[in-house]
ZAMARFI-132083 format. One record per residue (C-alpha): residue number from 0; residue in three letters; x, y negated, z. Coordinates in Angstrom, 1 decimal, padded with zeros to 4 digits. Last residue first. Layout:
% residues N
SITE resi resn     c1     c2     c3
SITE  NUM  ALA      X      Y      Z
...
% end
This chain:
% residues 348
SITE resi resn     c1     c2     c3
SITE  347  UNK  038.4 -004.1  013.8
SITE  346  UNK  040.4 -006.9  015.4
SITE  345  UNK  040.5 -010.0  017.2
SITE  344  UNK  043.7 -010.7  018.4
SITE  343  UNK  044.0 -014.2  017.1
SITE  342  UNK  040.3 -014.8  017.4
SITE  341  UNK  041.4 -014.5  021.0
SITE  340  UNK  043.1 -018.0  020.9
SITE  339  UNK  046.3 -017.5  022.4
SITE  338  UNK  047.2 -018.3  026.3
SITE  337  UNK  050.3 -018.7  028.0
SITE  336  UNK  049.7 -021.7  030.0
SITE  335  UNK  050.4 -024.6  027.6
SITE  334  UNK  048.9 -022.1  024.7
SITE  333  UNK  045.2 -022.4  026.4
SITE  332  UNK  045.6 -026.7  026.2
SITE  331  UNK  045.5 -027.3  022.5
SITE  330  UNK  042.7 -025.8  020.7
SITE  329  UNK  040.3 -024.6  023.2
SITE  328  UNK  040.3 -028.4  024.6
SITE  327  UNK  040.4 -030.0  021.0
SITE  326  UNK  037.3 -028.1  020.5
SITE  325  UNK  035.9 -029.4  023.7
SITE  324  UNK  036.2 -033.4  022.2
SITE  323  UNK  034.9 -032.2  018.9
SITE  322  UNK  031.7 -030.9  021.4
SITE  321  UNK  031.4 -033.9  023.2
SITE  320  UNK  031.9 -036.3  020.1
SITE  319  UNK  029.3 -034.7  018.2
SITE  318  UNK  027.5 -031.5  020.1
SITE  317  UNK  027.3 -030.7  023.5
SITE  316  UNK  023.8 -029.2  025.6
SITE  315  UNK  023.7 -030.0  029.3
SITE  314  UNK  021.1 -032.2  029.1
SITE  313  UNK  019.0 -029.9  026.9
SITE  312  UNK  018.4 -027.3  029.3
SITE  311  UNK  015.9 -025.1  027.7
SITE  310  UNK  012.9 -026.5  025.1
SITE  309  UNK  015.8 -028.5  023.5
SITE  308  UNK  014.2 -031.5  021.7
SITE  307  UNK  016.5 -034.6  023.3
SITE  306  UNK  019.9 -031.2  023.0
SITE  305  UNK  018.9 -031.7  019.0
SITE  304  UNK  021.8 -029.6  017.4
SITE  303  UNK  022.6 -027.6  020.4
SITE  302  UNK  025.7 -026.1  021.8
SITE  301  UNK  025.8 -024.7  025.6
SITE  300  UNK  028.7 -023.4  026.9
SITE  299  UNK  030.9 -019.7  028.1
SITE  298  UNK  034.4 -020.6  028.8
SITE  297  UNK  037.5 -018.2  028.5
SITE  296  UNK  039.7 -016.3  030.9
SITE  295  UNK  040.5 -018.2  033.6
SITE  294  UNK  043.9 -019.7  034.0
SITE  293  UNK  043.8 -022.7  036.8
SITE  292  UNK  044.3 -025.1  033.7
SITE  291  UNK  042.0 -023.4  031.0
SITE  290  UNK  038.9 -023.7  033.9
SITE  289  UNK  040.2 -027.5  034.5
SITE  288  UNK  039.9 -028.5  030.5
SITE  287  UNK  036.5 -026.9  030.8
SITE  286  UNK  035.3 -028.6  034.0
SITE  285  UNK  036.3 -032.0  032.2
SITE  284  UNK  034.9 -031.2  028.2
SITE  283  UNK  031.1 -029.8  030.4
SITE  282  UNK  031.1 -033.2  032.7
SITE  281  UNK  029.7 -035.4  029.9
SITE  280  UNK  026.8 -033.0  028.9
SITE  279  UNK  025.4 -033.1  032.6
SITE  278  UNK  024.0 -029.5  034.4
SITE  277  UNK  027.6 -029.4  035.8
SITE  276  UNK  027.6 -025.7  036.7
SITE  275  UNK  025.1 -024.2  033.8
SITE  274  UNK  027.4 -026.0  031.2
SITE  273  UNK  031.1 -025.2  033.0
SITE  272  UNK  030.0 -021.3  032.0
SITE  271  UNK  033.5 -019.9  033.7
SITE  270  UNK  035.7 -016.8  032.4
SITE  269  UNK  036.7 -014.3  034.9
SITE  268  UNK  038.5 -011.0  033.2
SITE  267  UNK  038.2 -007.6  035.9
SITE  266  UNK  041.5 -006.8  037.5
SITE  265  UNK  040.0 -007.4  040.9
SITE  264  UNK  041.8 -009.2  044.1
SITE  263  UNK  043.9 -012.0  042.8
SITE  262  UNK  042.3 -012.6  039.7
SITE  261  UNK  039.1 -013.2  041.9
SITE  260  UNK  040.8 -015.7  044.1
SITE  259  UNK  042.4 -017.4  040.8
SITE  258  UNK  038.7 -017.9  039.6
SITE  257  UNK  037.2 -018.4  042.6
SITE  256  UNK  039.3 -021.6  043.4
SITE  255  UNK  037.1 -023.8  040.2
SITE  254  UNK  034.0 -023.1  043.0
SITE  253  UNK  031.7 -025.2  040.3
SITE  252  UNK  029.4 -027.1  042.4
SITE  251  UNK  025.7 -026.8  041.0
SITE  250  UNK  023.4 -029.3  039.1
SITE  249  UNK  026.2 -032.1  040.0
SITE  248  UNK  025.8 -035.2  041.9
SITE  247  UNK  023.3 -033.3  045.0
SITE  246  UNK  026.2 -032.3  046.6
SITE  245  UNK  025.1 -029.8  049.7
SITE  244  UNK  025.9 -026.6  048.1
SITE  243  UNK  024.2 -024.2  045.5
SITE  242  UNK  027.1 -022.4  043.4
SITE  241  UNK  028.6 -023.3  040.1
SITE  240  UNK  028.4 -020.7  037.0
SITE  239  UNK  031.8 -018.2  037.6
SITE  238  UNK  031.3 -015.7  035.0
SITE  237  UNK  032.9 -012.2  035.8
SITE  236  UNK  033.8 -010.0  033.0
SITE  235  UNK  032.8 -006.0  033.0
SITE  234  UNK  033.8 -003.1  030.5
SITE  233  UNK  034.1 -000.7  033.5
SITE  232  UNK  030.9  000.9  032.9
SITE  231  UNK  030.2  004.6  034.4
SITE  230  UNK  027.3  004.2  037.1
SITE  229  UNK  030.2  003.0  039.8
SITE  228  UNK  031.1  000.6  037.4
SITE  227  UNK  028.2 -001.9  037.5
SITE  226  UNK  027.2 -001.4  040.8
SITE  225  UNK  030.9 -002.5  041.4
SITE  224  UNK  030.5 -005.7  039.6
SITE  223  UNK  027.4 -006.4  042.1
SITE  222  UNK  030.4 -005.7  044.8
SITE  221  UNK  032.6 -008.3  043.2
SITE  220  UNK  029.8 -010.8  043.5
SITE  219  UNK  029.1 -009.7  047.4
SITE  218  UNK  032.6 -010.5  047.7
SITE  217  UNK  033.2 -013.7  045.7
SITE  216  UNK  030.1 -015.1  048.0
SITE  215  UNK  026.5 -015.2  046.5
SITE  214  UNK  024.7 -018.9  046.6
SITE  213  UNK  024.0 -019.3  042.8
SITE  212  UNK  024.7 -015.5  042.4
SITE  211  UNK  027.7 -015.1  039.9
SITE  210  UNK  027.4 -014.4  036.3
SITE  209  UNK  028.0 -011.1  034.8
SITE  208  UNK  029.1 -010.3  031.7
SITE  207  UNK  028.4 -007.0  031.0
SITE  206  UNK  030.2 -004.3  027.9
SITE  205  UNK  027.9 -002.2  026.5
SITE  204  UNK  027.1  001.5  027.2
SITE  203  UNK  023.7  001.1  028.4
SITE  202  UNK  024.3  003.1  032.0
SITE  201  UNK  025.9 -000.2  033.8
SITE  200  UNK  023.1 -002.1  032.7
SITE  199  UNK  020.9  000.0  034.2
SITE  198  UNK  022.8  000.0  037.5
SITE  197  UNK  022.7 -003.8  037.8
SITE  196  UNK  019.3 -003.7  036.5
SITE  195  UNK  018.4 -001.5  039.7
SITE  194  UNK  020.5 -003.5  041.9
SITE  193  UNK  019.2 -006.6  041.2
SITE  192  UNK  021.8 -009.1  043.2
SITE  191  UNK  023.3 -010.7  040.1
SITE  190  UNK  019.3 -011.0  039.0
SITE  189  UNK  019.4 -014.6  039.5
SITE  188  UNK  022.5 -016.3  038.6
SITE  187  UNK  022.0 -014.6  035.1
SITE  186  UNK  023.3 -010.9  034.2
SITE  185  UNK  024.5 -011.0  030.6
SITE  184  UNK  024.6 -007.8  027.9
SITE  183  UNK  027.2 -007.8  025.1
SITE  182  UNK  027.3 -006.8  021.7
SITE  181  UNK  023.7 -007.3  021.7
SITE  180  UNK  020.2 -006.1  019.5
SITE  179  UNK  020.2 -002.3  020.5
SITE  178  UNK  021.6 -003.1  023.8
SITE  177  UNK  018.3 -005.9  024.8
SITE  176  UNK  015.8 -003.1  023.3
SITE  175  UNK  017.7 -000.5  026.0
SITE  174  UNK  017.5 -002.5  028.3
SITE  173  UNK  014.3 -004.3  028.6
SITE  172  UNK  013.0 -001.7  031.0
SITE  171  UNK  015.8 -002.3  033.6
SITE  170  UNK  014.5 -005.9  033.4
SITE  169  UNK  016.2 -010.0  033.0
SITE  168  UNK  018.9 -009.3  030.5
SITE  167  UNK  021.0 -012.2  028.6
SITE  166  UNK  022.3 -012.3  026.0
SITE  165  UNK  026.1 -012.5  024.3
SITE  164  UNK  026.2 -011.4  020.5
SITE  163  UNK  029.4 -010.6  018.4
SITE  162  UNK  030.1 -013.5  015.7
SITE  161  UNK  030.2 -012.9  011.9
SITE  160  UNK  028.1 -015.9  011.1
SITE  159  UNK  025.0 -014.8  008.7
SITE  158  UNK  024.9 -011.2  010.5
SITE  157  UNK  025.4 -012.2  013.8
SITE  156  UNK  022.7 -014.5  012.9
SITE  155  UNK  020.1 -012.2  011.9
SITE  154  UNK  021.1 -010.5  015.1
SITE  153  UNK  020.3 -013.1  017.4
SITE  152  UNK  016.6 -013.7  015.4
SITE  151  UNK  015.9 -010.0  016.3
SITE  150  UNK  016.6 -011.0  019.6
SITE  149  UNK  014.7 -014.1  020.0
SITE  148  UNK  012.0 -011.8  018.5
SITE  147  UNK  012.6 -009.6  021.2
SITE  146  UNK  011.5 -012.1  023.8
SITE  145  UNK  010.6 -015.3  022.5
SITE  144  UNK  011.9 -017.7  025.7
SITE  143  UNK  010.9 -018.2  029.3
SITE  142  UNK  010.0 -022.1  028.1
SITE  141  UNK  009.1 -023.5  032.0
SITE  140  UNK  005.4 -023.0  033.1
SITE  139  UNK  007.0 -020.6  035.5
SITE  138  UNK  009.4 -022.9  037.1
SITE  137  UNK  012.7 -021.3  038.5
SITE  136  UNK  013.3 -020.0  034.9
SITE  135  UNK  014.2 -016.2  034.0
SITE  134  UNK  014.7 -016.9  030.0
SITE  133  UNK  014.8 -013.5  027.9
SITE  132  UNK  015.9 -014.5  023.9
SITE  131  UNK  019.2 -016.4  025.6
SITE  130  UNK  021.6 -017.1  023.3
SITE  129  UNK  025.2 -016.8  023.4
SITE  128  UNK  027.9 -016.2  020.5
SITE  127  UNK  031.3 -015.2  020.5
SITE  126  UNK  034.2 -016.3  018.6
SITE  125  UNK  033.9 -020.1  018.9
SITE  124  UNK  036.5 -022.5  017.7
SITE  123  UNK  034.4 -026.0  017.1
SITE  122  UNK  033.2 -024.4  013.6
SITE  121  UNK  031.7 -021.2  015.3
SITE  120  UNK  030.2 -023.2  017.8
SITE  119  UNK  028.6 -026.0  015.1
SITE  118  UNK  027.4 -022.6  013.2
SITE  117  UNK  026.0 -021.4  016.4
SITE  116  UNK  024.1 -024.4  017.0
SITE  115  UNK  022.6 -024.9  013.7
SITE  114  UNK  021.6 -020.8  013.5
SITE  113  UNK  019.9 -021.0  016.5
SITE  112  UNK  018.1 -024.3  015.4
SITE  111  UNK  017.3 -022.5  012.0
SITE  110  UNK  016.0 -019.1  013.6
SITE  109  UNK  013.7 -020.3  016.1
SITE  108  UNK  014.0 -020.9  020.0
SITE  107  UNK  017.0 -018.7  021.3
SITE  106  UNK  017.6 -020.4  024.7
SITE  105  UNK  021.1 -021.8  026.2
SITE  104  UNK  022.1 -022.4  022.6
SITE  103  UNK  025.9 -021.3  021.4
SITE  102  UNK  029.2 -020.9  022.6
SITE  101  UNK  032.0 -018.5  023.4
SITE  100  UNK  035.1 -019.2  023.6
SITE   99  UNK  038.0 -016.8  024.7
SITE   98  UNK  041.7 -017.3  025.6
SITE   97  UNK  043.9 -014.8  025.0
SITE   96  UNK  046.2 -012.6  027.4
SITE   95  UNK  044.9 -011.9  030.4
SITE   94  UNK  041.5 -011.0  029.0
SITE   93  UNK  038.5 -010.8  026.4
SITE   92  UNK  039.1 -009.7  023.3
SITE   91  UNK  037.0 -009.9  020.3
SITE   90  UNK  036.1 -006.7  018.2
SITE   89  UNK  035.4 -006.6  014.6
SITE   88  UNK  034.7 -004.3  012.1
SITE   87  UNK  033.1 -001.8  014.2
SITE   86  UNK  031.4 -003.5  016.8
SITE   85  UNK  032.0 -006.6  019.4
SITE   84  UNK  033.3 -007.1  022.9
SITE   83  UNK  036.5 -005.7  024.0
SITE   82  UNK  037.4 -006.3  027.1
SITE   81  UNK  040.6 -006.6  028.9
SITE   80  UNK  042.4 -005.8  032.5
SITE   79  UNK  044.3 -007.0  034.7
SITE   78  UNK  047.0 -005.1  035.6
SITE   77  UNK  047.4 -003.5  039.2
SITE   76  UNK  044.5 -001.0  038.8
SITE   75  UNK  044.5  000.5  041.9
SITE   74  UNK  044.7 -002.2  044.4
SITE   73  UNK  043.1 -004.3  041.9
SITE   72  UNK  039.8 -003.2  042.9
SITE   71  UNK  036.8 -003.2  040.4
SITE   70  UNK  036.6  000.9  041.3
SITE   69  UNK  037.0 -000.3  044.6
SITE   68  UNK  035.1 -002.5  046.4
SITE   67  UNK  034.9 -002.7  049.9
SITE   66  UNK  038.6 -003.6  049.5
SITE   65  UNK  040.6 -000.8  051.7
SITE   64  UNK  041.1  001.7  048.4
SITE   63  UNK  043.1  004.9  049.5
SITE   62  UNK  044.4  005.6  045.8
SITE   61  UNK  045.0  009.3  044.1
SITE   60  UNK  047.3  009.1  040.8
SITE   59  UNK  047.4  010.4  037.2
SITE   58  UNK  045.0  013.5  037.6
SITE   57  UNK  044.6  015.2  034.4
SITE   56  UNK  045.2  018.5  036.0
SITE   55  UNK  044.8  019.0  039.5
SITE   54  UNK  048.0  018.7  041.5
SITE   53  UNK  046.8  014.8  042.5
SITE   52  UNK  043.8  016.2  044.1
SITE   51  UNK  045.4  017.9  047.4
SITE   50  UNK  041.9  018.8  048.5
SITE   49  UNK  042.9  018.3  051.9
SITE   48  UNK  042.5  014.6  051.4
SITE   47  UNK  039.3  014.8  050.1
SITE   46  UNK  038.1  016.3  053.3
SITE   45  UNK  040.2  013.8  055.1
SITE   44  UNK  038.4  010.9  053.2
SITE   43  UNK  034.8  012.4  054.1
SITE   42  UNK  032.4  011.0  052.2
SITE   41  UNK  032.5  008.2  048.7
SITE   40  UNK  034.6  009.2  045.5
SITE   39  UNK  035.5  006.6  042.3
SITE   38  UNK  036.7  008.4  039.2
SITE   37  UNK  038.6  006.2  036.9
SITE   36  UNK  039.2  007.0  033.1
SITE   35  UNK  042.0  005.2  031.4
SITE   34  UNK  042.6  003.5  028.2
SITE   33  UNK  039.2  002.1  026.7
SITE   32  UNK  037.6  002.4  030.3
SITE   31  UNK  035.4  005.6  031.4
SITE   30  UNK  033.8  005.2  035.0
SITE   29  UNK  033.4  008.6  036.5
SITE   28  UNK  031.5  008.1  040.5
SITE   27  UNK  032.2  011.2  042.5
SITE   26  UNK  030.3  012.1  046.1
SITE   25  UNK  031.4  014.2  049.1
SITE   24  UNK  029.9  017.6  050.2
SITE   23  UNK  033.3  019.1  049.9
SITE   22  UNK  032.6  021.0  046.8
SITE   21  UNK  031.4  017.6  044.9
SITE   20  UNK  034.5  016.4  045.2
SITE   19  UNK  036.4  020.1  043.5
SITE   18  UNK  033.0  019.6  041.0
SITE   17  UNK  034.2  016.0  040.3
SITE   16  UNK  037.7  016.8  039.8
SITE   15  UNK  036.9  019.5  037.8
SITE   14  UNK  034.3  017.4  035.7
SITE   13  UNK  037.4  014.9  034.3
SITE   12  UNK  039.7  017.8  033.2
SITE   11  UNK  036.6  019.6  031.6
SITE   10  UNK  036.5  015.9  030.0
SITE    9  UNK  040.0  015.7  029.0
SITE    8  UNK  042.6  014.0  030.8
SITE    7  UNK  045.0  012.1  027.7
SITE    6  UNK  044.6  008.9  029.4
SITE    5  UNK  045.9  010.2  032.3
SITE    4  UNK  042.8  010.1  035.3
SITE    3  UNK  042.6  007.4  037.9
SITE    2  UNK  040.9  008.9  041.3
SITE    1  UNK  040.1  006.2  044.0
SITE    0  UNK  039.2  006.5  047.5
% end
């Protein structure tokens, strides 16, 4: 059962409901969005039921939630929703209505190639940056990045370039260090299913992109979401990255389907990372034009000045004709289904 609170509820509005939840031996969950404040309860349905909590004040509307996930549910938030990833000054959107690009090195790996690749992102039509400082890698003698001085290097280059910061998180410890430096905080393929980082993340008070488990279905990825908001974040976009199958061609299969699926059931933006699916350079402009078509939200790539040198997937990595060839892509083909360019909307 859901509780979805006016926009003017206060906060003694907000802990009344709780406390009256609370009361009945059952649990209450307060996630706060930029309009609306949603209060997610777990017991005794017809205890809450007796509670009669849509005469309490604040209270907006009282949903029985059948999904298995339901602050994240569209059930009871019918419009999808947006995010707003940035600080003061500016603020780019991420939702139904703009298209978003973000772009930049897989791995952070000094301050002129991270500053190369970003300036070739922001000049293709990027308005957020990634880099990863924190590199989980299926080999351990694999590059596993420079840590917080990737991050410190991040910032230096929000600075220089204007562009709110995408990483990626890989500890509940590195939190807090990972906020300070990030507009935004990314869970990898790996750690979708890390419960513990899942709820830390939730608690940091940034907005969370997470990626989808290499061999998680939509479910189980919309339930890691709900992790996410149950602790009090509902500033969360889904990545669709490929999944493991049995096709050996690609890196990973991109599931292009989830993204309408996922519309379809949670009001949470889906963008897709077309880089980490394909795994080859050449297939990142194809996957990308297909993502705009079946309406997700924005792309995520990987840009690199000198992909042959890369110390973190390198094959993947666009620049020259690839990357003028995606910035047509971001230019042209988001307006032919509705979309703007969220630099459009981006505000302070």
């Amino acid at each position: 059962m859901v509780v979805v609170m006016t926009p003017d509820a206060t906060d003694a509005d907000i802990a009344h409901v709780v406390e009256k939840v609370e009361g009945v031996g059952g649990s209450a969950f307060v996630s706060k969005g930029v309009v609306r404040t949603i209060i997610g309860l777990v017991g005794d349905i017809d205890r809450f039921h007796g509670l009669n909590l849509r005469a309490l004040p604040g209270v907006a509307d009282v949903y029985r939630i059948s999904d298995p996930f339901k602050m994240v549910s569209r059930q009871h938030h019918p419009e999808r929703s947006t995010v707003w990833v940035g600080r003061d000054g500016h603020r780019v959107p991420i939702g139904p209505d703009s298209f978003t690009f973000i772009a930049g090195p897989c791995a952070v790996e000094s301050k002129q190639q991270t500053i190369e690749a970003v300036e070739m992102a922001k000049a293709a039509g990027a308005s957020i940056m990634r880099g990863g400082a924190f590199k989980p890698r299926t080999s351990p003698y694999a590059f596993q990045g420079l840590g917080v001085a990737g991050l410190e290097i991040l910032s230096e280059v929000r600075d220089l370039t204007g562009l709110p910061v995408v990483t990626e998180v890989v500890d509940p410890k590195d939190v807090a260090v990972v906020a300070e430096h990030a507009d935004m905080l990314q869970i990898g393929t790996r750690n979708m299913q890390n419960f513990g980082l899942l709820q830390a993340v939730g608690q940091s008070g940034k907005p969370v992109l997470l990626k989808r488990g290499m061999t998680a279905t939509i479910e189980e990825w919309l339930m890691a979401a709900e992790y996410i908001a149950q602790r009090g974040n509902l500033d969360v976009v889904l990545c669709e990255r490929g999944i493991r199958t049995f096709e050996p061609a690609t890196r990973n299969t991109l599931d292009i389907s989830a993204v309408p699926v996922v519309q379809a059931k949670s009001h949470l933006p889906i963008i897709v990372d077309p880089s980490h699916a394909a795994g080859i350079k050449e297939l990142v402009v194809p996957l990308s034009r297909a993502s705009i078509a079946v309406g997700a939200d924005g792309v995520i790539v990987d840009v690199h000045a000198n992909p042959e040198e890369a110390l973190c997937d390198g094959p993947q990595a666009l620049l020259g004709n690839e990357l003028r060839a995606l910035a047509q892509a971001v230019r042209q083909l988001p307006p032919a289904v509705g979309r703007v360019d969220a630099r459009t909307l981006a505000h302070g």
